[in-house]
C-alpha positions, -999 to +999 in steps of 0.1 A: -065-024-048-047-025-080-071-009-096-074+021-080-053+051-090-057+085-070-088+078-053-104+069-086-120+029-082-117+012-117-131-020-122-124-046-147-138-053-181-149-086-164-164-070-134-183-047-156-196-071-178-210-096-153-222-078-119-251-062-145-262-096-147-277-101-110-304-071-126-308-100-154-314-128-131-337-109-110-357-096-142-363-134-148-392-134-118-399-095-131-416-115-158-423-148-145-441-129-115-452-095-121-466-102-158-476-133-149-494-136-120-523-123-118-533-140-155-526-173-129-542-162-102-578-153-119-575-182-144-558-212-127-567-206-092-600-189-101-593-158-076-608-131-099-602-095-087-584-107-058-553-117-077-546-081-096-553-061-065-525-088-045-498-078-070-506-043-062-507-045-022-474-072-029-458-044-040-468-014-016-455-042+009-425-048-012-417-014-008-422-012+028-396-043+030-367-018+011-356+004+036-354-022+061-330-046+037-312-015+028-306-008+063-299-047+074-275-048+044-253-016+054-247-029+086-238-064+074-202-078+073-192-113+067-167-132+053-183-135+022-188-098+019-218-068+025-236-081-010-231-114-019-250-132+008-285-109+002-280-120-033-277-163-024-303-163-002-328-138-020-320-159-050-325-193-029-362-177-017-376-165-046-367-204-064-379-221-036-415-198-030-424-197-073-419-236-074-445-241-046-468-213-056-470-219-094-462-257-092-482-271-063-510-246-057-529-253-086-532-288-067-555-272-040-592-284-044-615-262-060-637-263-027-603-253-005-607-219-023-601-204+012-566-221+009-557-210-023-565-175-006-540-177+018-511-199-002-514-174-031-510-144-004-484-162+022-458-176-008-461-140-031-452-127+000-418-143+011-413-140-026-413-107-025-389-105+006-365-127-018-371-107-048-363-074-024-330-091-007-315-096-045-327-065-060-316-044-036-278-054-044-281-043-079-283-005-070-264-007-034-231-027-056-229-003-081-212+024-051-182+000-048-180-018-082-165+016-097-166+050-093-153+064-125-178+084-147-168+072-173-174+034-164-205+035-149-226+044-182-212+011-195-240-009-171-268-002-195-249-023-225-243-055-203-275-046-183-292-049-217-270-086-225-282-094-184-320-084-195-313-105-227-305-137-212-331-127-183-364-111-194-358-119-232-357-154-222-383-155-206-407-135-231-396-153-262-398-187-250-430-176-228-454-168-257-439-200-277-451-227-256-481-208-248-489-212-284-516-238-297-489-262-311-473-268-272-495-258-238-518-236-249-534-200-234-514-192-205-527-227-185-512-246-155-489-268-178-476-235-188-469-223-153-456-254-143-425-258-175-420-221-172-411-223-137-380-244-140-370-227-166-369-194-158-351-206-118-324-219-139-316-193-161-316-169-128-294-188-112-270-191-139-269-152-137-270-151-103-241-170-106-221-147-131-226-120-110-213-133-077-177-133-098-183-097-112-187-086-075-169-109-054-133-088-055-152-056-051-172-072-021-148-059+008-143-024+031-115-016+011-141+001-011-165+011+012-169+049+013-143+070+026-130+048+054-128+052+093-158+047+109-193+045+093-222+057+108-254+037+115-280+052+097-315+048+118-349+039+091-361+068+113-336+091+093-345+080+061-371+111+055-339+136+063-315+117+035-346+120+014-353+160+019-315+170+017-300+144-013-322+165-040-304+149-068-321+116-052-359+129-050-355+138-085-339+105-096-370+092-076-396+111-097-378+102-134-369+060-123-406+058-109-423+069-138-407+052-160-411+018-144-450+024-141-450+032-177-426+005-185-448-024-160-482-010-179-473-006-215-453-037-212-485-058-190-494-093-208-530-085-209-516-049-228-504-065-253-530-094-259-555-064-261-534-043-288-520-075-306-548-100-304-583-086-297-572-052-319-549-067-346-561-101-341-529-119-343-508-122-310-493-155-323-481-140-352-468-104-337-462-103-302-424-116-309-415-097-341-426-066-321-406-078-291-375-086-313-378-048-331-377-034-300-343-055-289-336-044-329-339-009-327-324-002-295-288-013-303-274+019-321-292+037-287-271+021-264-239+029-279-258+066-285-264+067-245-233+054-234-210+077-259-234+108-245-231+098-210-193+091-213-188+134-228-219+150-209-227+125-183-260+107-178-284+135-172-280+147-207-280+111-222-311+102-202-332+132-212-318+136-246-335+098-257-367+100-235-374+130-256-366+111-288-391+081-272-416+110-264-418+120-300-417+093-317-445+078-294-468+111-308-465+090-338-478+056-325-504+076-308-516+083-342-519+053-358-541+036-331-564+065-328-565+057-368-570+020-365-599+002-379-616-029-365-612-052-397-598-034-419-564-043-433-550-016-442-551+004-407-540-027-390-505-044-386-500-075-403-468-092-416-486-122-439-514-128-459-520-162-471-492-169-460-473-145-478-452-116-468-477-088-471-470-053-453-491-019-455-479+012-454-496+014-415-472-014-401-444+002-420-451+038-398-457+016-370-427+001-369-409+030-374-425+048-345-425+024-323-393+008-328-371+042-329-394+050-298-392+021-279-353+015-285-347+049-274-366+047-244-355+011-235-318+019-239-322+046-209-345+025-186-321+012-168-300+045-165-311+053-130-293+022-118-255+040-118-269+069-112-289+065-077-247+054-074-238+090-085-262+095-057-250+077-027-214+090-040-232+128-038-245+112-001-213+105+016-199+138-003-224+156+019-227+144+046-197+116+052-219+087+053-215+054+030-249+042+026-255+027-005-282-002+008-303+028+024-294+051-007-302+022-034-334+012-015-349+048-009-348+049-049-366+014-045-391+022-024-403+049-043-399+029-077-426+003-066-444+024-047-453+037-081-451+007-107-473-012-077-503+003-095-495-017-130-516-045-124-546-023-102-543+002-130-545-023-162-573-046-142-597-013-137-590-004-169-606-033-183-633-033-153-643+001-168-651-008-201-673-038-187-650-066-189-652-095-163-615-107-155-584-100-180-583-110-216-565-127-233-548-133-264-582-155-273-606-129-261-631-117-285-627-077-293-653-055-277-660-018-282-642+005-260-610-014-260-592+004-281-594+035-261-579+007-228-551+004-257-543+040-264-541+050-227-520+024-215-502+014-241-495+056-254-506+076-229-485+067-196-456+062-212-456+100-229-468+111-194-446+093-178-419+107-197-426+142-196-422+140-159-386+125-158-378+156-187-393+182-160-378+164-130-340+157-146-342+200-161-330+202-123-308+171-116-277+190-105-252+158-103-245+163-144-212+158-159-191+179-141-203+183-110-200+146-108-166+148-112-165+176-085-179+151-062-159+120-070-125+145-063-134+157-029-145+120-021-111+110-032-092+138-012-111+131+020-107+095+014-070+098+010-066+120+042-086+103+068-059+068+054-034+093+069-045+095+100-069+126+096-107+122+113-138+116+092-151+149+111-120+168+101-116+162+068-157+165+061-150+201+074-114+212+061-115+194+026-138+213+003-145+219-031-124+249-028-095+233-016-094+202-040-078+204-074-103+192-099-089+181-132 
């Protein structure tokens, strides 16, 4: 425990930079699977309707897997550690379940429809128990990986280099050989060369995160020592309805994933950049790229707040810059013309560089907007830590599978309505099945546009402003926290009991620097 002075858990520069990338590797199937599927389930397998309301019942059950995990992975100890076996073997599922059900079901006769029912249901399922194994690590880790205030803000930079070589992957290379020049519209070949691809770069990752973790991985860091207590699923509502700092953390991560799953929704964005602009080919990844762009100086912004007025302030100080700025894009597409080039986006002309003053504002807008926001969505990651830290603070109890999965549960509970919410969407305005970047425009899409591309988000956002004004675990109460954890921690090594030092050592008694 070289690395640990006073209580205070450091990690290293290495350990910092690659446990971020197990979010990265499981971000992969985020996109492979969640913005994917149900495009191949109504237009390979020909499951209209059933295939958006499966990714929303996947993820209610998803959610109801969580707290299970969490609890199986508190009381696990091995060898190899608490959190590096749920991350092999969720990895090793989720490879081994998209292979057969993007691959090999496509294979299933047209007149077996009644099989391509059940393999669709039966492999997205054990998918998602893989998916839930591995992501559940990601939160739970980040209690043992360091404790230091200062260190944890630093997740969202390599997060961000995880997400690159994860999800950026996977939606630049995706729209590229769905382009007419390689495998066209989103079709099986498409499915079936993005598959390998994207298991191999989330194994790589998986990989690199296994060594961030793997000294970290051990009951030397495990909460405050002695024994730990079982938590029962049955106490879950209790941990729930006294960690407030937790049920806020719930409201503000939720939100923001259902905005982020919605605005972010492949059949979004060939609505707003095909049938609207009518050039997906031509914008989707310039957009994508401004985003990455624009959200640099923000992460060095977030991290520099975070690190002098800790994460609350940092988290609502850029949603609010991503809420105004997103007035601004609101504007524009309730301006937008069908045909008209000068209230639509456009890049070239004749092949010539052409822009109008529209996709000048527009990019401004939306890239300040979105790189603000996107530089914060992963904040809630080290702080449902800050949580679990606040949990054994309270009540003595190192939880951080239970604590990291409650946040879960709730998070898809929420963002489980993406694919119901975006397919209804489109139902209402008359459509049969999800466009696509080929899709003709048709009256009333727009208005699908503004609403799911503008609306959630800003609503979304609002809510994590009004639920973080509360937050108490801010700067320095963080550091209150992390002292008496220290002191308790330090006492019970002496030979003091957990219940002893719960009761005697206070933030009264504790010298906070």
């Amino acid at each position: 425990m070289s690395n640990e002075n006073n209580g205070m858990n450091r990690a290293k520069f290495y350990q910092l930079a690659l446990f971020p990338m197990n979010n990265g590797a499981t971000n992969v199937y985020f996109v492979l699977i969640l913005s994917y599927i149900a495009t191949f389930g109504e237009n390979i397998l020909d499951l209209v309707g059933f295939a958006s309301i499966m990714v929303t019942l996947m993820r209610l059950f998803d959610a109801v897997t969580d707290p299970i995990i969490g609890a199986l992975m508190d009381k696990t100890s091995t060898k190899f550690g608490k959190f590096r076996p749920f991350m092999v073997i969720g990895n090793a599922i989720m490879a081994v379940s998209v292979i057969v059900l993007y691959v090999f079901t496509p294979a299933i006769p047209a007149a077996m429809k009644w099989a391509r029912y059940v393999a669709f249901t039966v492999l997205y399922a054990v998918w998602v128990i893989g998916y839930t194994f591995q992501t559940s690590v990601t939160r739970a880790a980040q209690a043992v990986l360091t404790n230091d205030p200062k260190q944890r803000p630093l997740f969202t930079i390599f997060n961000t280099i995880g997400s690159l070589a994860g999800m950026g992957v996977m939606q630049f290379v995706g729209p590229i050989l769905a382009g007419d020049k390689f495998f066209g519209d989103y079709n099986a070949t498409w499915f079936a060369v993005m598959t390998p691809i994207g298991i191999i770069v989330s194994i790589a990752l998986t990989i690199l995160a296994i060594i961030g973790i793997w000294e970290k991985d051990n009951e030397n860091y495990f909460g405050l020592g002695g024994k730990q207590e079982t938590v029962k699923i049955s106490e879950y509502i209790t941990i729930i309805k006294n960690n407030k700092p937790l049920q806020r953390l719930m409201v503000a991560g939720g939100g923001c994933k259902l905005a982020l799953a919605i605005a972010t929704n492949v059949t979004v964005l060939c609505m707003l950049y095909g049938c609207m602009m009518g050039n997906y080919d031509g914008l989707y990844l310039p957009m994508m790229v401004l985003g990455y762009v624009f959200s640099a100086p923000f992460f060095a912004l977030t991290v520099r707040t975070s690190q002098k007025k800790g994460q609350k302030a940092s988290l609502m100080t850029y949603v609010a810059v991503a809420f105004v700025c997103y007035i601004g894009v609101l504007a524009l597409l309730l301006l937008w013309k069908q045909g008209d080039p000068a209230w639509n986006l456009n890049f070239m002309t004749d092949g010539k560089l052409s822009i109008n003053l529209y996709t000048i504002l527009f990019l401004l807008f939306f890239g300040i907007g979105y790189g603000a926001y996107y530089s914060t969505a992963d904040m809630p990651i080290p702080m449902v830590a800050d949580c679990a830290d606040y949990e054994t603070y309270r009540s003595g109890k190192f939880i951080p599978g239970i604590m990291g999965t409650l946040f879960s549960l709730v998070d898809k509970l929420v963002s489980s309505l993406a694919s119901t919410v975006v397919f209804l969407a489109v139902s209402f305005i008359g459509y049969q099945g999800l466009p696509t970047k080929a899709t003709p425009y048709m009256d009333g899409m727009n208005w699908v546009v503004i609403a799911l591309f503008c609306l959630v988000p800003m609503v979304a956002w609002a809510l994590t402003l009004i639920s973080m004004r509360g937050y108490e675990l801010d700067g320095q109460r963080i550091k209150v926290v992390q002292a008496v954890n220290a002191a308790r921690k330090a006492a019970i090594a002496n030979g003091m009991s957990n219940e002893e030092a719960m009761a005697t050592i206070t933030d009264e008694t504790v010298d906070i620097k």
